[in-house]
C-alpha positions as CSV (number, residue, x, y, z in Angstrom):
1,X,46.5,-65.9,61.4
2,X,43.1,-65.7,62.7
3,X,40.6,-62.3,62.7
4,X,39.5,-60.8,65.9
5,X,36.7,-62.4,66.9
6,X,35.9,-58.6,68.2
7,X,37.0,-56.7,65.2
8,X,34.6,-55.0,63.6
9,X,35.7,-56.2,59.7
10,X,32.7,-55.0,57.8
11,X,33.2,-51.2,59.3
12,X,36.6,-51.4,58.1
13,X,36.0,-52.3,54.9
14,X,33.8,-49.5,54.5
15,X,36.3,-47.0,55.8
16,X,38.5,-48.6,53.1
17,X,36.7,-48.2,50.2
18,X,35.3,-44.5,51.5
19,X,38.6,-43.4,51.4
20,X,39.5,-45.3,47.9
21,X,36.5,-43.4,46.4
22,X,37.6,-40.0,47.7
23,X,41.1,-40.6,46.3
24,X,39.5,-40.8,42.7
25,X,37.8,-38.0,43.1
26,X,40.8,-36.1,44.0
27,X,42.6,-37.4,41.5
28,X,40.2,-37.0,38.5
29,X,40.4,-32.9,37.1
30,X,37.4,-31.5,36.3
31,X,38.1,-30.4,33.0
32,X,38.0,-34.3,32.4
33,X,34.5,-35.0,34.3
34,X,33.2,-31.8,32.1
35,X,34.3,-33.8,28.7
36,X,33.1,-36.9,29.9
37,X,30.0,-35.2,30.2
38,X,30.0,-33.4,27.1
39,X,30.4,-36.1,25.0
40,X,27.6,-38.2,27.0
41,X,25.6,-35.7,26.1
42,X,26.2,-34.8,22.6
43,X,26.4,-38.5,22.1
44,X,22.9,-39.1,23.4
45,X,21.6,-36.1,21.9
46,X,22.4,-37.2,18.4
47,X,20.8,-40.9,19.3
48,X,17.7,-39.0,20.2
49,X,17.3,-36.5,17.2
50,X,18.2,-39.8,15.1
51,X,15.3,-42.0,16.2
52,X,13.0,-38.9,16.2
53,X,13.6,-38.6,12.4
54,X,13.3,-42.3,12.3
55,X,10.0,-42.1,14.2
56,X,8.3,-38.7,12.9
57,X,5.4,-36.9,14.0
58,X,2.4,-38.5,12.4
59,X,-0.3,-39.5,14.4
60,X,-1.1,-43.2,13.8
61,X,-4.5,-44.0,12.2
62,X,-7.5,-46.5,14.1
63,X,-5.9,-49.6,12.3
64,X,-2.5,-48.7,13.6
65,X,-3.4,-48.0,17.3
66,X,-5.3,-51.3,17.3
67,X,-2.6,-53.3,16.3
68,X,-0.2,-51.2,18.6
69,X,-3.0,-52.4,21.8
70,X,-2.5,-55.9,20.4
71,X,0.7,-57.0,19.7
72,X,3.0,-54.0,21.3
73,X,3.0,-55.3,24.7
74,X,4.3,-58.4,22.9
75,X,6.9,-56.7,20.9
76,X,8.3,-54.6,23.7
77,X,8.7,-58.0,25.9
78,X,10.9,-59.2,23.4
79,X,13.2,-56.4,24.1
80,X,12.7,-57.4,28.3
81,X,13.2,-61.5,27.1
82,X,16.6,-60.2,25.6
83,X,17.8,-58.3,27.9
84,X,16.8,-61.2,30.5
85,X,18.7,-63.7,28.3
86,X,21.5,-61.2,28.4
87,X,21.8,-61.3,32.1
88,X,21.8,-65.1,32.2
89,X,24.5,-65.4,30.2
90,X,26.3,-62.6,32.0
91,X,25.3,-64.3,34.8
92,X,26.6,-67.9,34.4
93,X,30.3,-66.9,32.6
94,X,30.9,-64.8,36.3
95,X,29.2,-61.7,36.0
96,X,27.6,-59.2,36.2
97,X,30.3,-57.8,38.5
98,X,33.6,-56.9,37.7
99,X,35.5,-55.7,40.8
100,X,39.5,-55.1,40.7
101,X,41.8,-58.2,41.3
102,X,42.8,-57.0,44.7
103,X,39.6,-56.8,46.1
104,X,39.0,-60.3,44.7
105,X,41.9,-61.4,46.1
106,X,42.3,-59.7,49.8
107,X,39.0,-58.5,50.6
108,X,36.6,-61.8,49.3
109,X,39.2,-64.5,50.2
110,X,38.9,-62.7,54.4
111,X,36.8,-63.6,56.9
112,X,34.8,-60.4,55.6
113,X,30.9,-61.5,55.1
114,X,30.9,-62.2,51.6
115,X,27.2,-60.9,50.8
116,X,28.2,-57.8,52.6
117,X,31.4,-57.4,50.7
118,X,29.3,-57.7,47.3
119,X,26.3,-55.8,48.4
120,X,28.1,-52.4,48.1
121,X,29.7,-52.9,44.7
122,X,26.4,-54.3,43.3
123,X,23.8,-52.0,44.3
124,X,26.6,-49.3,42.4
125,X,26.4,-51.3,39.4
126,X,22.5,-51.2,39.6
127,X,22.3,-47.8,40.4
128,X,23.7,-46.8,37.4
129,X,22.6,-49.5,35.3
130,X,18.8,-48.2,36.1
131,X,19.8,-44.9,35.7
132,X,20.3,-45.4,32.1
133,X,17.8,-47.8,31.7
134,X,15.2,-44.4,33.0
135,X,16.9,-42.4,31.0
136,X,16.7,-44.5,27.6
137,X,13.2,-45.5,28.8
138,X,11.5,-41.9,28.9
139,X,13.1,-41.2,25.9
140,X,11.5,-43.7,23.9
141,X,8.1,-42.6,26.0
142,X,8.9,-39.3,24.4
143,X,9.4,-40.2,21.1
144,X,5.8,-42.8,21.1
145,X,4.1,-39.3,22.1
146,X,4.8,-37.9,19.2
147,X,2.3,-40.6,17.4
148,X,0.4,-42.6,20.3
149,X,-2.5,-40.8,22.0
150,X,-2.1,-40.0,25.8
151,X,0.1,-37.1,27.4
152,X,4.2,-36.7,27.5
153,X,5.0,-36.8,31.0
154,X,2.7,-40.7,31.1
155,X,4.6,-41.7,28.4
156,X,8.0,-40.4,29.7
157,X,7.3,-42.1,33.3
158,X,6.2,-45.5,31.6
159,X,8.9,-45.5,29.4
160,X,11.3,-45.3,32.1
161,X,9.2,-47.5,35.0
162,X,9.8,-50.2,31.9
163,X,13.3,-50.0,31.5
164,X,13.7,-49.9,35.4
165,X,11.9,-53.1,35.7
166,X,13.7,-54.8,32.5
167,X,17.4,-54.5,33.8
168,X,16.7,-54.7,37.5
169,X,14.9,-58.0,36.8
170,X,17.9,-58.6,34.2
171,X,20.3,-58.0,36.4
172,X,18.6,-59.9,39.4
173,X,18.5,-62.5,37.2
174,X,22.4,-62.4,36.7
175,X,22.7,-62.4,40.1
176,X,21.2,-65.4,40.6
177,X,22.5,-66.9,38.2
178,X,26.1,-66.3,39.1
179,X,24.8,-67.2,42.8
180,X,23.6,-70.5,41.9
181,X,26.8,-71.3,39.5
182,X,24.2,-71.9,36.7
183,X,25.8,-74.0,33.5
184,X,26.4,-71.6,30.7
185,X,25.1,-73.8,28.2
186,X,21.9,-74.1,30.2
187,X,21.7,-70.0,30.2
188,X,22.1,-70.2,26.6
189,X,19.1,-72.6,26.0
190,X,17.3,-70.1,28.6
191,X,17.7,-67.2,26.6
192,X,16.9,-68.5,23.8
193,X,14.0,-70.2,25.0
194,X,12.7,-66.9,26.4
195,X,13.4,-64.5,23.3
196,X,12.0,-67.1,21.0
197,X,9.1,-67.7,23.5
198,X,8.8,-64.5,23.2
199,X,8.7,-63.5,19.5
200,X,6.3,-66.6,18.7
201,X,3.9,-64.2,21.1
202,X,4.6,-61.1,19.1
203,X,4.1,-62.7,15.9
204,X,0.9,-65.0,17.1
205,X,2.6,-68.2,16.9
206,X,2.7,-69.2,20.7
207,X,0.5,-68.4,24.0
208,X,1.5,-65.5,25.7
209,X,4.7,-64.9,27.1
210,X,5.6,-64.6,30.6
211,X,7.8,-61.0,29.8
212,X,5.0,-59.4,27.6
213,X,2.8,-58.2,31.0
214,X,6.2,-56.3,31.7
215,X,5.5,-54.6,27.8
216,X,2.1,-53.6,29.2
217,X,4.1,-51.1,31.5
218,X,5.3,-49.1,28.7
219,X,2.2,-49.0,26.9
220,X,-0.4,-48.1,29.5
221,X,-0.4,-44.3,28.4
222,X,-2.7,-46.4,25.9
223,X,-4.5,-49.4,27.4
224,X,-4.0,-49.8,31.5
225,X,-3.5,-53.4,32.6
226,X,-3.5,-55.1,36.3
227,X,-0.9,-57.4,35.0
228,X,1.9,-55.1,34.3
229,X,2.7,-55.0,37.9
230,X,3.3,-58.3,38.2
231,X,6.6,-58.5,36.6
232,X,7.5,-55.3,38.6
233,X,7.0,-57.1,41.5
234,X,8.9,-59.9,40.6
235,X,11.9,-58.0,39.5
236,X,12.1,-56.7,42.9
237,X,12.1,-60.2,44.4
238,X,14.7,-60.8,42.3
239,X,17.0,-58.5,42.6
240,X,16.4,-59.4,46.7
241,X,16.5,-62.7,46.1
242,X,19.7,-62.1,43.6
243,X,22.0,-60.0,46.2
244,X,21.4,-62.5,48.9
245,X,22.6,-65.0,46.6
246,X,25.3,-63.6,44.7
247,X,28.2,-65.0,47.6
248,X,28.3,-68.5,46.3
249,X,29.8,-67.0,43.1
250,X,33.0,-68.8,41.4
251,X,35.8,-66.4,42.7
252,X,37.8,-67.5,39.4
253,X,35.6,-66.7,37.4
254,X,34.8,-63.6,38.8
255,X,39.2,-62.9,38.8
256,X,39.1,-63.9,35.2
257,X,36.2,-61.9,34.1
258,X,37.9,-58.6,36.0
259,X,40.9,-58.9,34.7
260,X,39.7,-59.3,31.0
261,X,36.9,-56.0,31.8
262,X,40.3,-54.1,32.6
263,X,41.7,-55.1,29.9
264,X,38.6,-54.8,27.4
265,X,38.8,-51.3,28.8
266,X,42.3,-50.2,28.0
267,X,41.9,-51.5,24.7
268,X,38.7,-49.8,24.0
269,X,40.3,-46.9,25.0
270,X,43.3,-47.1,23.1
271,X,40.7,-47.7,19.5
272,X,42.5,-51.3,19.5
273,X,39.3,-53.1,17.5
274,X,40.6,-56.3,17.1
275,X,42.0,-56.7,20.7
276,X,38.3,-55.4,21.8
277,X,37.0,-58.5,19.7
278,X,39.2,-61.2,20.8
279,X,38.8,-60.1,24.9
280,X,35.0,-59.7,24.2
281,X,35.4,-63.4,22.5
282,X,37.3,-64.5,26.0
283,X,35.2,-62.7,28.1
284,X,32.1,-65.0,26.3
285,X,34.2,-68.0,26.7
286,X,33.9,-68.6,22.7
287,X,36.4,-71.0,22.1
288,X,36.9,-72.8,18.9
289,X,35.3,-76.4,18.7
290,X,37.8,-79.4,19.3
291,X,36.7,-81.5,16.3
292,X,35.3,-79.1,13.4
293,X,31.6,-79.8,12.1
294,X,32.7,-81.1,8.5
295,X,35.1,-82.8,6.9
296,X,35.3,-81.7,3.6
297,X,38.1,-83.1,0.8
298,X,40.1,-79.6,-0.1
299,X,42.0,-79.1,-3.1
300,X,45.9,-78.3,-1.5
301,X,46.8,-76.1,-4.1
302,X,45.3,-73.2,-2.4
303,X,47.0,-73.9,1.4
304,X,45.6,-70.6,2.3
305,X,42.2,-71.2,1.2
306,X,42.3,-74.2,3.0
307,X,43.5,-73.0,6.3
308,X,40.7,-70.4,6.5
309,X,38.0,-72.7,5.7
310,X,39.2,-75.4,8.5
311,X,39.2,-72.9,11.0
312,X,35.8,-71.7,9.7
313,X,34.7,-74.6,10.3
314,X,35.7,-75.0,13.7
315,X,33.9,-71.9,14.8
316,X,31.1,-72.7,17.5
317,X,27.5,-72.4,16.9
318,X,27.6,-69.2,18.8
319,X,28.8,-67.4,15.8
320,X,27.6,-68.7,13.4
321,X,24.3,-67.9,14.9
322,X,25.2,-64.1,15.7
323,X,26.0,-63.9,12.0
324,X,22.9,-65.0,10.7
325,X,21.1,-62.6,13.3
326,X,23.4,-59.7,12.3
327,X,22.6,-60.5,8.5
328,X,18.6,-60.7,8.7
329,X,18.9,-57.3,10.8
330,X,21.1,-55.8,8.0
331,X,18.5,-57.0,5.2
332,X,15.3,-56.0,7.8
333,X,16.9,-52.8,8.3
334,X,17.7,-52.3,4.2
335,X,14.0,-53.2,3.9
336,X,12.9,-50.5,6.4
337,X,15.4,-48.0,4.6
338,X,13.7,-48.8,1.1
339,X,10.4,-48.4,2.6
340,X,11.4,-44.4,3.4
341,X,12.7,-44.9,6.8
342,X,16.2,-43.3,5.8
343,X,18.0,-43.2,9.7
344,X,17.2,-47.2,9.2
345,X,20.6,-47.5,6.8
346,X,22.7,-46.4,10.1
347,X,21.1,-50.2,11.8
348,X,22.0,-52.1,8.4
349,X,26.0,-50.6,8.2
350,X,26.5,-51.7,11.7
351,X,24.9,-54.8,11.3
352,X,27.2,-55.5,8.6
353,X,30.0,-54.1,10.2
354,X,30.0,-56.1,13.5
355,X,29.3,-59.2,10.8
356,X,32.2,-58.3,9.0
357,X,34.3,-58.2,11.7
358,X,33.5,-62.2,11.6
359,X,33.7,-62.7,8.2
360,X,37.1,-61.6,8.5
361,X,38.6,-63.5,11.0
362,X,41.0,-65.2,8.5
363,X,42.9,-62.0,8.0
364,X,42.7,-60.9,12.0
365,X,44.4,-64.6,12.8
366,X,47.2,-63.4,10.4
367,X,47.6,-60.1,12.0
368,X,47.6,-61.8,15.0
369,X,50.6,-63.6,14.3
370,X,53.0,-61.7,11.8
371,X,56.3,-64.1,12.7
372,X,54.2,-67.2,11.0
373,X,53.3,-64.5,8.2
374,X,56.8,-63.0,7.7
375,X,58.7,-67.3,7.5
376,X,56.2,-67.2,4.2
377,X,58.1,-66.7,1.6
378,X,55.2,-64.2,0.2
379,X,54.9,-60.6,0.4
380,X,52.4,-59.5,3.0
381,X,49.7,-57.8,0.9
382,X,49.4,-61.0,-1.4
383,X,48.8,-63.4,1.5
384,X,46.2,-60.9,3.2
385,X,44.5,-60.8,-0.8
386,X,44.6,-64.8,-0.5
387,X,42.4,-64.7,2.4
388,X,39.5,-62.4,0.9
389,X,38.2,-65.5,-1.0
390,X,37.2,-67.0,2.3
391,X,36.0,-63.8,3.8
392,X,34.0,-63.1,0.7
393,X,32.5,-67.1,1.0
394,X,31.9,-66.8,4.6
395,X,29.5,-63.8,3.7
396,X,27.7,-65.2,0.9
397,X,26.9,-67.8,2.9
């Protein structure tokens, strides 16, 4: 059936989703907005007080401030390169967006303009996206007052103009990216590229990166520089340039990445870990490799032994990666912590934490299937001890 050439679709659909949003509102109590809220904000407040004990009051000396005017613009662009490689990635496996399945279904697949039909739903998303990104950014401002010369309410407004810029050029970027149906192999090599583009200019090794005149934004309570506008510019052009582009994304993909949000979601809320782990694995598209990376001769005495370390070694390079990131935080972390920054042991256990939730993926394949486990004729708690020798490898290593 053919559309009305004289209907007005897009009103509709406005209509439609005004009166969705007020039904939510009906239905959500109050008492349940007010505990939302409450534990927003007694969750953030104990992040705050946290990094201000991690921070402290002590004015830096000369020597400090000087390297602070040299290489913290360079330092706080490697936290805008990550976030940018963030939103790449996002970007290329269907995000950022992650509408219901019947608006994927009825309202994109009408004759409903598709960049009209999106614009709504991401401008949301950004909304509140920036809103934290303020909110975490004049927080940090607050906290470099305590030791950086120049007045709260600069540092404060910085702060959050910096985290503004970060994820709307982030998630401009993701846009874009999910626009343009970039490869997610290529994103991957982008983020990379970026982050380690931009790490060789914190640490001296490489030319300056592009993302370090967005790290003069937070610092010019300190030193003022021309350039920091640039990338403020340019993450408005983006997120333009990313809303206007965002129709030609895959509608599977975006389908496949809602339906594993909602799902992510319920399982989260329910405190299921190891459902969280495997959707957040599907939601990444980390699939193991078809042919593993060695072929090592294995004694067949120890079957169990030898199952775990095949499948280790048909993990992708992805993780193997994130646990040699999650381990040199852990030991940077411990190294802070030794040093006399106590709040620091907090970063090292979750580092270790999320790595040991890799470490023991041996034992969460066996939970995963407990029909396999119960045909063995073994009691349970033995075979789960028989795969802590693999576990216990996988972290040495």
């Amino acid at each position: 059936m053919l559309a009305d050439p004289d209907a007005d679709l897009e009103g509709a659909l406005g209509d439609w989703r005004r009166f969705r949003r007020r039904k939510r509102l009906v239905d959500v109590h109050w008492v349940d907005a007010v505990y939302q809220a409450y534990l927003a904000a007694l969750l953030s407040g104990f992040v705050v007080l946290l990094a201000a004990s991690a921070v402290g009051d002590v004015a830096v000396s000369p020597a400090g401030l000087g390297e602070v005017e040299a290489d913290g613009a360079a330092w706080v662009g490697v936290v805008a390169a990550a976030l940018l490689g963030v939103g790449l990635r996002s970007g290329s496996r269907g995000g950022p967006l992650a509408l219901e399945r019947a608006e994927v279904r009825h309202v994109l697949l009408s004759p409903v303009d598709r960049v009209y039909a999106l614009r709504a739903p991401a401008l949301r998303q950004l909304r509140f996206a920036t809103f934290v990104a303020a909110s975490a950014g004049a927080a940090a401002g607050a906290l470099a007052d305590r030791r950086l010369p120049g007045t709260g309410p600069a540092w404060a407004a910085c702060g959050a103009l910096f985290g503004v810029g970060a994820v709307a050029l982030a998630y401009g970027a993701a846009c874009v990216a999910a626009g343009v149906r970039l490869r997610p192999w290529l994103a991957a090599v982008l983020a990379i590229a970026l982050v380690a583009w931009s790490v060789g200019d914190a640490t001296g090794e490489l030319p300056v990166a592009p993302l370090s005149a967005l790290g003069h934004v937070a610092l010019w309570p300190v030193t003022f520089e021309v350039a920091g506008l640039v990338p403020l510019l340019v993450a408005v052009v983006t997120v333009v340039v990313g809303l206007r582009l965002i129709a030609g994304l895959s509608l599977e993909a975006l389908e496949r990445r809602s339906s594993l949000v909602g799902e992510l979601r319920f399982a989260a809320t329910l405190q299921d870990l190891r459902t969280v782990v495997v959707l957040r694995r599907q939601l990444a598209q980390e699939r193991p490799r078809g042919r593993p990376w060695l072929r090592p001769p294995l004694p067949p005495r120890f079957p169990v032994l030898v199952r775990d370390v095949r499948g280790v070694l048909r993990w992708p390079a992805g993780r193997f990666a994130r646990l040699l990131l999650l381990g040199a935080v852990a030991g940077l972390a411990a190294r802070g912590a030794w040093d006399g920054t106590t709040p620091l042991l907090v970063v090292t256990a979750l580092a270790l934490f999320l790595a040991g939730l890799d470490a023991t993926e041996p034992i969460g394949q066996e939970l995963d299937h407990p029909s396999r486990r119960d045909s063995v004729p073994v009691p349970a708690g033995w075979l789960y001890v028989r795969h802590l020798p693999a576990a216990v490898l996988i972290a040495l290593v």
